[in-house]
N, C-alpha and C positions, 0 to 999 in steps of 0.2 A: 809181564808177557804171558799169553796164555800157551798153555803147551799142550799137546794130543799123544797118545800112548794107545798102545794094542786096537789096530787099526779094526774097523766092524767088517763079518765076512762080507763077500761083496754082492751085490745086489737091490734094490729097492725094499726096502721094510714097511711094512703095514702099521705099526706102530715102533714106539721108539718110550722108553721107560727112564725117567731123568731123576738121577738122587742126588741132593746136594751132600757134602761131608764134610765135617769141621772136627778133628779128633777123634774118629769116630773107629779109631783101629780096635774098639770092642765089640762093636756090636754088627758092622760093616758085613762083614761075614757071612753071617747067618741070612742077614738080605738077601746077596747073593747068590748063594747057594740056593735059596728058597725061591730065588728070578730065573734060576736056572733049571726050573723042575718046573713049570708053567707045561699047562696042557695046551697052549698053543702052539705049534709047530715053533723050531728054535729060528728056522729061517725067515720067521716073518715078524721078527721084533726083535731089537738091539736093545743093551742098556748102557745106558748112559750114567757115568759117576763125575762129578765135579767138586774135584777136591779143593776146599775153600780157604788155601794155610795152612791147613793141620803141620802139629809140630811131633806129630808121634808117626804110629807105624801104619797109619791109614793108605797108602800110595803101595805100599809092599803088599798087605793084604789084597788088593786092588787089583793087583799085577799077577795076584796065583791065579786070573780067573781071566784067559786068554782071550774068551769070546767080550769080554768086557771093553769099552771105550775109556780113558782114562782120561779126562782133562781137568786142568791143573789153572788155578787165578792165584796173586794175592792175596790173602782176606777183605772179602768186600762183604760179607754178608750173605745168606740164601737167597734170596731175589737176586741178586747179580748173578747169583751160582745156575738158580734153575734159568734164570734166560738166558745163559753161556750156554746151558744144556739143551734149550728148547731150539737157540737159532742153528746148531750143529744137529740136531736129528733131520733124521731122511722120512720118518712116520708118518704119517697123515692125523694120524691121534696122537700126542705125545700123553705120558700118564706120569705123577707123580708119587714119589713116596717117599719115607725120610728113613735116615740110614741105620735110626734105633726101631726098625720096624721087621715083620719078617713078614709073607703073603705067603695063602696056600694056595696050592696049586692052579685055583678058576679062577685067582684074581684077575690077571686079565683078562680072560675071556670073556667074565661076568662084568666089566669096568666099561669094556667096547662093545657089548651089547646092544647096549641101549640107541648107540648112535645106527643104528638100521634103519632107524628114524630121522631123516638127512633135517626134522627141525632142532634136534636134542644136538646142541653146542658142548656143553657140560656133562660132566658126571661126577656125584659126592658118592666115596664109598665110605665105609666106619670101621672104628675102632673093637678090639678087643686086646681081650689083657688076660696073662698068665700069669700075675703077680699076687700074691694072696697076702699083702699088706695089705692094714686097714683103708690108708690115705689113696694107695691105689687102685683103691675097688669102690672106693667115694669117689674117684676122679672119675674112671669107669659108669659109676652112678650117674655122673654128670653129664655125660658124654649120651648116655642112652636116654635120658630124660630129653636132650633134644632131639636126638632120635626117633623118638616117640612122637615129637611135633611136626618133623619132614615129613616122616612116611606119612600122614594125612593131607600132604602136599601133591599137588602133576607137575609141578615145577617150582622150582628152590632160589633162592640169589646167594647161598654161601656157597663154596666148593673148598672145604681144606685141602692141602698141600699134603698132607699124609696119605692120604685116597682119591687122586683126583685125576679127572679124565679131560680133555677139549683137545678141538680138532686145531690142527698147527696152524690153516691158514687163518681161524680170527683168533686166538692168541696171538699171534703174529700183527693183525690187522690192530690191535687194541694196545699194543707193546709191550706186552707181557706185564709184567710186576712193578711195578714202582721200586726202585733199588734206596731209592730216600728211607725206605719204610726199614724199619731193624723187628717189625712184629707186624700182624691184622696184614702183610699185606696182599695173603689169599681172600679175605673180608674184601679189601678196596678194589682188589681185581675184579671179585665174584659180584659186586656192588656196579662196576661200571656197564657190568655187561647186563645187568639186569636192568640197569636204567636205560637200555636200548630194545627192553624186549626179548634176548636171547634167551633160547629153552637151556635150562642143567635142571637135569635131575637126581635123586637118591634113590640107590641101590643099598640097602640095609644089608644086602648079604656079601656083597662086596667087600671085605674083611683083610683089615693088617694086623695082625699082633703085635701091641704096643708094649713100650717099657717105661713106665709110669714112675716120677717122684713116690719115693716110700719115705722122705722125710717132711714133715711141718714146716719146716723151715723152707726150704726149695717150692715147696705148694703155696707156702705163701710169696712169696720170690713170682712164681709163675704169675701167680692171680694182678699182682703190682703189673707185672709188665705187659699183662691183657690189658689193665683198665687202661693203664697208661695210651695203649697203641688203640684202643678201641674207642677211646675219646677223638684220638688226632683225626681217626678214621671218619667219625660224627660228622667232626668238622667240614669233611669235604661233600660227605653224603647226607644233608641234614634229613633228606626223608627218611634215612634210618633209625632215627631216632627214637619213636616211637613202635616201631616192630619194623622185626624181620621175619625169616622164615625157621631162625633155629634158636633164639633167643627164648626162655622162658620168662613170660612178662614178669614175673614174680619176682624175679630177682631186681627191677629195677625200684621196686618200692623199697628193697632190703635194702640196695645201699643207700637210699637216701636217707632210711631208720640208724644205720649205723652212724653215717655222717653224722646225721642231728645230735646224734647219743655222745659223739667224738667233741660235737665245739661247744657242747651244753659241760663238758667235764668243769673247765676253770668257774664257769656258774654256777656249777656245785660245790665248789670249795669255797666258795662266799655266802654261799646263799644255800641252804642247806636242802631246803623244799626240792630243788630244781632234781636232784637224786632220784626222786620220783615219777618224773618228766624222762631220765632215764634208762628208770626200770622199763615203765609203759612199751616206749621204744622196744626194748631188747624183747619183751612179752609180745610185743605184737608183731616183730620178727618173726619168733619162734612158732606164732601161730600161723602165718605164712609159708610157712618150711613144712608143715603138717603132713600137706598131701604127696608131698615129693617122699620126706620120711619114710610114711604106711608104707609106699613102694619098696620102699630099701629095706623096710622089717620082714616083708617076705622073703627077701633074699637073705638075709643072716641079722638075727637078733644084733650083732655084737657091732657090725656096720652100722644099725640105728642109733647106738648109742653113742657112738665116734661120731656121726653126723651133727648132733647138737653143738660143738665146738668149731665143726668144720665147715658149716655152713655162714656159722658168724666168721671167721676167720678167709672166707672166701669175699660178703660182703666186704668186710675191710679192706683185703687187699685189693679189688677191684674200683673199691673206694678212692683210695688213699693213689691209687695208677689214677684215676680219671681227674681227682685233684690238682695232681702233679704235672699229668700231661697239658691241663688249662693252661697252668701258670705256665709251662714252658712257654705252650703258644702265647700268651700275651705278652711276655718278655722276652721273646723271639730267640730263647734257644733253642727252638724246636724249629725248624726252619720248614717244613712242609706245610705248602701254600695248599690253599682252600679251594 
């Protein structure tokens, strides 16, 4: 049963700001607080929180902050959560962002911008990070390296869910998110609408402060459950396959070097030669990573050097998701049709 809590002041909103939450009584906060200081007048935008199950103190945090909407599912997932939140806004733009994020103050004014242009449907804003671990300033690395490939774009087909802008009535018109989907499925949304033509754009200054994986293990965790959902996604969209608008080609030759290097192993313990079939792979990996690297060694020596591990460790797990997601789909546990 979904429930509604601290009702929005009353009147017509020009936009409306939808956060999904799952546990999220740590970081929830600071969102908040940070939605709450927008230099856009307070009366012409609502926020919208939808709390996804949490089993902590996420719904009380929620509740010191009066001018906030409160609504409340089961756990079903973020897709179920942001279209609980998308069909209850009063906005004309809804905007999204996730609950381990914080925005400075022109986030939204700088996110709705763009649609002054009644053809611009979309808006992708970016990342940034205040975390000074290695792993998170490589993810950061990774985040701006595509960044670097939009902004030479007039129009985009990705829109993440962390910074994202469209107007209610064709989200609405398009059904918002696919709730099947447990990952990509900002990718499959951003994907349908491109396959129609609709304009989204990147605003590179449009900015959330993110709070990034600082352990190996969790980053590799992450990278598995991209490839896994960014295959299923393939699947439905095959002209993605070969490019998009934020993908760095480079990375597709990587995995398939790691792949080879991964079912060449048991050939190598028979057959000794094959070891050097191997190496070549992981060499010519490395030489691939090259120009992203130089980029990362101007920003800190000590990043380039963490990079080397990180960027094989990124192949794999993207790997080893896109492997897994196959086999699901061909042995139909993976139940999202094509």
């Amino acid at each position: 049963m979904l429930e509604s809590d601290n009702k929005t002041e009353k009147g017509k909103k020009k936009y409306s700001v939808v956060i999904p939450a799952l546990n999220a009584e740590r970081s929830i906060e600071g969102l908040l607080a940070s939605l709450e200081r927008q230099d856009v007048p307070r009366d012409q935008y609502e926020i919208i929180v939808v709390d996804d199950g949490s089993r902590d103190g996420t719904e009380d945090v929620v509740r010191r902050f009066p001018n906030v909407i409160l609504l409340t599912q089961p756990n079903r997932g973020p897709s179920a959560a942001r279209n609980i939140g998308a069909k209850h806004a009063q906005g004309e733009v809804i905007l999204f962002t996730d609950s381990d994020c914080e925005a400075p103050p022109n986030w939204i004014s700088l996110m709705v911008a763009p649609m002054d242009d009644p053809r611009v449907i979309g808006v992708k804003g970016a990342y940034l990070t205040r975390q000074s671990s290695l792993v998170a300033q490589f993810i950061q690395a990774e985040y701006e390296e595509k960044y670097r490939i939009m902004a030479r774009k007039e129009s985009i087909d990705f829109v993440d869910t962390y910074s994202a802008a469209y107007r209610k009535k064709v989200f609405m018109e398009y059904g918002g998110f696919d709730e099947e989907y447990l990952g990509a499925e900002d990718a499959e949304f951003s994907y349908r609408l491109s396959q129609d033509a609709l304009r989204m754009v990147f605003v590179p200054n449009a900015i959330v402060y993110h709070l990034f994986a600082v352990q190996v293990k969790r980053f590799l965790k992450k990278k598995y459950h991209n490839g896994y959902w960014r295959l299923v996604t393939i699947t439905r969209h095959r002209n993605k396959l070969f490019r998009d608008s934020h993908t760095p080609q480079v990375q597709k030759p990587q995995i398939a070097l790691i792949l080879l290097g991964l079912l060449c192993v048991p050939a190598g313990i028979v057959w000794h030669p094959i070891w050097y079939g191997i190496l070549a792979a992981l060499v010519i990996h490395q030489l691939l990573s090259l120009p992203f690297q130089f980029r990362i060694l101007r920003k800190s020596p000590r990043l380039f050097l963490a990079s080397f591990p990180l960027i094989v460790f990124r192949s794999f797990g993207l790997g080893v998701g896109m492997v897994v997601g196959a086999f699901d789909l061909v042995t139909g546990r993976c139940k999202i049709r094509g």
